[in-house]
N, CA, C and O atoms as CSV, one atom per row, in Angstrom:
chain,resi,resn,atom,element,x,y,z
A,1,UNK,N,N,-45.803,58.553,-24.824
A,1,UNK,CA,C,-46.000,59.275,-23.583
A,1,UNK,C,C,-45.412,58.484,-22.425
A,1,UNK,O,O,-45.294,57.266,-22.294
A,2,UNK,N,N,-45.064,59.509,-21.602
A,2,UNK,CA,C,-44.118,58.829,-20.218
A,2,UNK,C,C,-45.249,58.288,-19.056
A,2,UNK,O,O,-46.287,58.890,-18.781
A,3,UNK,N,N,-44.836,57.131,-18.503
A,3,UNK,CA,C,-46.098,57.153,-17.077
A,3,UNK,C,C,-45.944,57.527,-16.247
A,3,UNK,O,O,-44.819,57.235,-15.842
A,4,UNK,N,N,-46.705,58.360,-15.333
A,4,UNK,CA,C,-46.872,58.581,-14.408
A,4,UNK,C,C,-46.280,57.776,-13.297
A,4,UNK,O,O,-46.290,56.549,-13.195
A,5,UNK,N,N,-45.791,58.602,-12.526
A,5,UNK,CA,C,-44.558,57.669,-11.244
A,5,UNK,C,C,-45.725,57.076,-10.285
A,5,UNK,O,O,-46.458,58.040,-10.507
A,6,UNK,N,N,-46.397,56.388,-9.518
A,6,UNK,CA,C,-47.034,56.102,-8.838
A,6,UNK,C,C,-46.578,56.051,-7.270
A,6,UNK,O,O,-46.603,54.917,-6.792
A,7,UNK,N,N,-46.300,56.756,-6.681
A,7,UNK,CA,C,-45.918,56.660,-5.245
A,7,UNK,C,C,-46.276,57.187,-4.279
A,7,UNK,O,O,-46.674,58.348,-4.367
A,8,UNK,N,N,-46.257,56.420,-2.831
A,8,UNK,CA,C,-46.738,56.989,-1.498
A,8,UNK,C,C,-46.742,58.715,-1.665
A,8,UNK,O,O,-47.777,59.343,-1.442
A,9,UNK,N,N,-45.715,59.268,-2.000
A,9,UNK,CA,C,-45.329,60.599,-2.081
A,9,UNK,C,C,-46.460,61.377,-2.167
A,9,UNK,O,O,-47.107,62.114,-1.422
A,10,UNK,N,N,-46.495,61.054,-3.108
A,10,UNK,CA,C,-47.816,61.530,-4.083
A,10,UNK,C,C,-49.025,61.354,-3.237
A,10,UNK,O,O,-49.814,62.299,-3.228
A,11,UNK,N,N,-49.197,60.707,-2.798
A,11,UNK,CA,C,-50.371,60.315,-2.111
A,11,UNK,C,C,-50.700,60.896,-0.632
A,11,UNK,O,O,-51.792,61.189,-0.145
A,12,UNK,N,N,-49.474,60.962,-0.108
A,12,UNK,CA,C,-49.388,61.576,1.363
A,12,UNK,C,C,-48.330,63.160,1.309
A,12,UNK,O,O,-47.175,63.236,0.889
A,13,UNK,N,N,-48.889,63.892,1.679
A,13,UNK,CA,C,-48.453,65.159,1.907
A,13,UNK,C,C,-47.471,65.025,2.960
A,13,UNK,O,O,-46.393,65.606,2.831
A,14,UNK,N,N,-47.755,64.212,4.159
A,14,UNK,CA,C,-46.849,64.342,5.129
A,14,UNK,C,C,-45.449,64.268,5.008
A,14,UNK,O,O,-44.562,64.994,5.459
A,15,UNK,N,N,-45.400,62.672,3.917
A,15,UNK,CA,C,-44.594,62.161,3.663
A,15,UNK,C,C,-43.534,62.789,2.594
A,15,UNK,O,O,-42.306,62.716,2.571
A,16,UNK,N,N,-44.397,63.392,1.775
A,16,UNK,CA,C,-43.294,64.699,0.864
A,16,UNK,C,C,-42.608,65.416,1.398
A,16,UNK,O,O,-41.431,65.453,1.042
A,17,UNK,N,N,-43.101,66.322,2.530
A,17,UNK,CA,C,-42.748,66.684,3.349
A,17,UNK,C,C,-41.402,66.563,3.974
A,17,UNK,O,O,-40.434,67.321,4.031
A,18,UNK,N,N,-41.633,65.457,4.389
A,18,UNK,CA,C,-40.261,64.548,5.368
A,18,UNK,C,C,-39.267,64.224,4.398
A,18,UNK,O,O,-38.078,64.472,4.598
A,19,UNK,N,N,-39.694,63.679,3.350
A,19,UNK,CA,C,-38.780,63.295,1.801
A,19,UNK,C,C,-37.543,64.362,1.412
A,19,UNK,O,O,-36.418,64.191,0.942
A,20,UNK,N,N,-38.447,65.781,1.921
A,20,UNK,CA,C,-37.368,66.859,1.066
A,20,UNK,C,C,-36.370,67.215,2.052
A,20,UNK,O,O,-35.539,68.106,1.875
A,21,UNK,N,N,-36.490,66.316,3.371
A,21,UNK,CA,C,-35.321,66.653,4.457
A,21,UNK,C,C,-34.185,65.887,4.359
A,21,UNK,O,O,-33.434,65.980,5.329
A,22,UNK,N,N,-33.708,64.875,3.123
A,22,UNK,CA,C,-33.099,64.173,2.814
A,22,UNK,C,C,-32.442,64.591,1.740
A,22,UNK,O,O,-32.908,65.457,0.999
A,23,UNK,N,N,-31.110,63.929,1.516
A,23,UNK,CA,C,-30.515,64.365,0.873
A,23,UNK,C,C,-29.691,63.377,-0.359
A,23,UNK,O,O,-29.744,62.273,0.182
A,24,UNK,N,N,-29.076,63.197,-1.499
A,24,UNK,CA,C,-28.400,61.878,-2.004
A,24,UNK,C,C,-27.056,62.476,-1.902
A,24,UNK,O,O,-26.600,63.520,-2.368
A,25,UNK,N,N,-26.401,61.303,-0.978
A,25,UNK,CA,C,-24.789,61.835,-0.996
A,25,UNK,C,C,-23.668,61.236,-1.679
A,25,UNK,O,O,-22.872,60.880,-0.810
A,26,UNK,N,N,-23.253,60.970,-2.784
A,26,UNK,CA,C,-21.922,60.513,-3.456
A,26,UNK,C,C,-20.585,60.745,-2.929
A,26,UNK,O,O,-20.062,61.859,-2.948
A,27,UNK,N,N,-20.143,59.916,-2.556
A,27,UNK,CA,C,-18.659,59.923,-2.371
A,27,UNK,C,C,-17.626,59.244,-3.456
A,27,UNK,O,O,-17.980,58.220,-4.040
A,28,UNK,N,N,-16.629,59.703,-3.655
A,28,UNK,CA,C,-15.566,58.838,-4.279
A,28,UNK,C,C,-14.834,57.959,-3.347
A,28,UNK,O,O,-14.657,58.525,-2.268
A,29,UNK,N,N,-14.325,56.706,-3.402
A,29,UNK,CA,C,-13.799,55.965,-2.605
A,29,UNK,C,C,-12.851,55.267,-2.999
A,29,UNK,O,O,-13.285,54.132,-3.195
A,30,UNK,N,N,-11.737,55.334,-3.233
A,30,UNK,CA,C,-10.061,55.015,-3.286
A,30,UNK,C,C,-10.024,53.474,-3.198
A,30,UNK,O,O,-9.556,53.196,-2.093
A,31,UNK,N,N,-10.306,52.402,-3.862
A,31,UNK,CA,C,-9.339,50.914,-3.548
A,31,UNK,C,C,-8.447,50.754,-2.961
A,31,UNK,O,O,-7.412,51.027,-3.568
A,32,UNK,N,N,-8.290,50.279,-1.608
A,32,UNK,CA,C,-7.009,49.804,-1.602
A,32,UNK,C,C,-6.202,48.597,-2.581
A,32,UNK,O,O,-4.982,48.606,-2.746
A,33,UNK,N,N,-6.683,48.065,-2.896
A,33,UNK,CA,C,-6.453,47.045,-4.048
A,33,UNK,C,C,-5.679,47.500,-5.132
A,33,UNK,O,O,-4.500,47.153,-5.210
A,34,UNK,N,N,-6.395,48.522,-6.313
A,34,UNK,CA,C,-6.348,48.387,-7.095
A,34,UNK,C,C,-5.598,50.074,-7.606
A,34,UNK,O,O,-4.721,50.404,-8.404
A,35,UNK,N,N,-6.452,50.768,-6.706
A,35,UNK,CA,C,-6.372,52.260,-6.591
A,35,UNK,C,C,-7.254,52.741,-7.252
A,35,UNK,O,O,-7.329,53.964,-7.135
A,36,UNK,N,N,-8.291,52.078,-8.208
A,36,UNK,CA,C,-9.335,52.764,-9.033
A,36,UNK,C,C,-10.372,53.371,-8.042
A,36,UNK,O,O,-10.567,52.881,-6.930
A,37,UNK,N,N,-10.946,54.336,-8.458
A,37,UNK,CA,C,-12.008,55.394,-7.355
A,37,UNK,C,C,-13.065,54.240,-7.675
A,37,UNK,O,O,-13.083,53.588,-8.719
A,38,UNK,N,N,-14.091,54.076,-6.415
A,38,UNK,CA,C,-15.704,53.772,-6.573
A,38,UNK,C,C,-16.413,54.962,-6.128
A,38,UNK,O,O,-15.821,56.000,-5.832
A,39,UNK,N,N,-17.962,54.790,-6.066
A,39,UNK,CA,C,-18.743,55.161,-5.822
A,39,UNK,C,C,-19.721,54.983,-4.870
A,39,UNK,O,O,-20.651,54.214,-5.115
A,40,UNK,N,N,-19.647,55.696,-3.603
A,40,UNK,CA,C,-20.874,55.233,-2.242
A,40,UNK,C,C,-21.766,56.134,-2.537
A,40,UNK,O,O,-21.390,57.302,-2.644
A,41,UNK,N,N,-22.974,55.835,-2.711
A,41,UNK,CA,C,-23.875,56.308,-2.253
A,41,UNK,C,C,-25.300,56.192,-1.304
A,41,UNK,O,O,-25.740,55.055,-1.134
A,42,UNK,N,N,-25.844,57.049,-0.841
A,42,UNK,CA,C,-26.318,57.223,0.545
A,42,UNK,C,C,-27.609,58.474,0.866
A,42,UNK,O,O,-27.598,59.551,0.271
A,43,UNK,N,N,-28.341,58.221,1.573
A,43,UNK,CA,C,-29.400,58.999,1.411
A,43,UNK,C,C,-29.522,59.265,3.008
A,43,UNK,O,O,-29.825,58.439,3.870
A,44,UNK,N,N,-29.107,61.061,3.224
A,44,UNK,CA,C,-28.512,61.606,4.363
A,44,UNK,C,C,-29.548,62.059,4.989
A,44,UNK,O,O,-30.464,61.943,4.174
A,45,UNK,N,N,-30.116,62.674,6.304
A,45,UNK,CA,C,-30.556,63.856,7.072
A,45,UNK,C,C,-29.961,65.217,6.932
A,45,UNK,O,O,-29.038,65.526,7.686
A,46,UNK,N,N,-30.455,66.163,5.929
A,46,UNK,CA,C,-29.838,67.653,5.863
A,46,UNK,C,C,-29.320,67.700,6.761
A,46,UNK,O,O,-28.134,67.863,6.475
A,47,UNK,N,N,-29.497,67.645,8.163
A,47,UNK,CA,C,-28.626,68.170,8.987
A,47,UNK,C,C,-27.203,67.068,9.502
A,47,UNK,O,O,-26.312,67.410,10.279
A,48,UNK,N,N,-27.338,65.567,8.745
A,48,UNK,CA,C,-26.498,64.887,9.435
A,48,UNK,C,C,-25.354,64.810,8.005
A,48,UNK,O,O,-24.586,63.878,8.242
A,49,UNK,N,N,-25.061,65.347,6.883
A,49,UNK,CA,C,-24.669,65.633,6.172
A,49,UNK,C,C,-23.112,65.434,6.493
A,49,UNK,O,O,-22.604,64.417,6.022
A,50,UNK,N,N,-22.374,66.212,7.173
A,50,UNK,CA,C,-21.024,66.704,7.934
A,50,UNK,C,C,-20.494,65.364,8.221
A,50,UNK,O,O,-19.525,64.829,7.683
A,51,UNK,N,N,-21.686,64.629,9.654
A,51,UNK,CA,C,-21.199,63.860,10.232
A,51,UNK,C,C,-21.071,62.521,9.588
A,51,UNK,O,O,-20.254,61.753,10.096
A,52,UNK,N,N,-21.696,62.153,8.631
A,52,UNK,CA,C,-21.703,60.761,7.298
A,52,UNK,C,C,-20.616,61.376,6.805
A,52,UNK,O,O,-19.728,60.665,7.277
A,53,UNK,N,N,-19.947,62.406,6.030
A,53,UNK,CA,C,-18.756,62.060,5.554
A,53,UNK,C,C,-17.679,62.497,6.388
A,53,UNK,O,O,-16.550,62.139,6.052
A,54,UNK,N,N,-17.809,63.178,7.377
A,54,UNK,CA,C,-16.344,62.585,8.339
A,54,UNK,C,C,-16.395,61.221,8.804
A,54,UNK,O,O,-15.186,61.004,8.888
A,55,UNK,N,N,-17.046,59.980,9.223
A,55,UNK,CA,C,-17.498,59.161,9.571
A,55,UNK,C,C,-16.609,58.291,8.670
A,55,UNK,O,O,-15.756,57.651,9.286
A,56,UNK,N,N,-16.636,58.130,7.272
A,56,UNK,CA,C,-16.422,57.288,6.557
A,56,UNK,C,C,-14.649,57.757,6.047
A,56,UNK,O,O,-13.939,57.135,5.258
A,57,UNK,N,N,-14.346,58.881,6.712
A,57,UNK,CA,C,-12.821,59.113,5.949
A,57,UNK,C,C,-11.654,57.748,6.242
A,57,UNK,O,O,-10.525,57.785,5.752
C-alpha cells in the first residue's frame, strides 16, 4: 500500500485554494554551447503565464 502524502494542503483549505491558481511551466531551452535542448521549469500565476515565457525568449 501507497502512503498517504502528508501536507499543509491537506490541512488548510485556504491554501488548496491558492495552490490551484498555479501552474507547472516547461520550456525547452536551446544551448548555446552545444545545441542540445534543456529543460526549465517553473511554477507560474494562471494569469502571469504569457508574461514568464515572453520574458525568457
Amino acid at each position: 500500500m501507497a502512503k498517504a502524502a502528508k501536507t499543509a494542503i491537506k490541512k488548510d483549505p485556504k491554501a488548496a485554494a491558492e495552490a490551484k491558481n498555479y501552474t507547472k511551466v516547461i520550456r525547452a531551452v536551446r544551448s548555446p554551447k552545444s545545441g542540445a535542448y534543456t529543460f526549465k521549469e517553473g511554477m507560474v500565476h494562471k494569469d502571469k503565464i504569457k508574461e514568464y515565457l515572453d520574458q525568457t525568449k
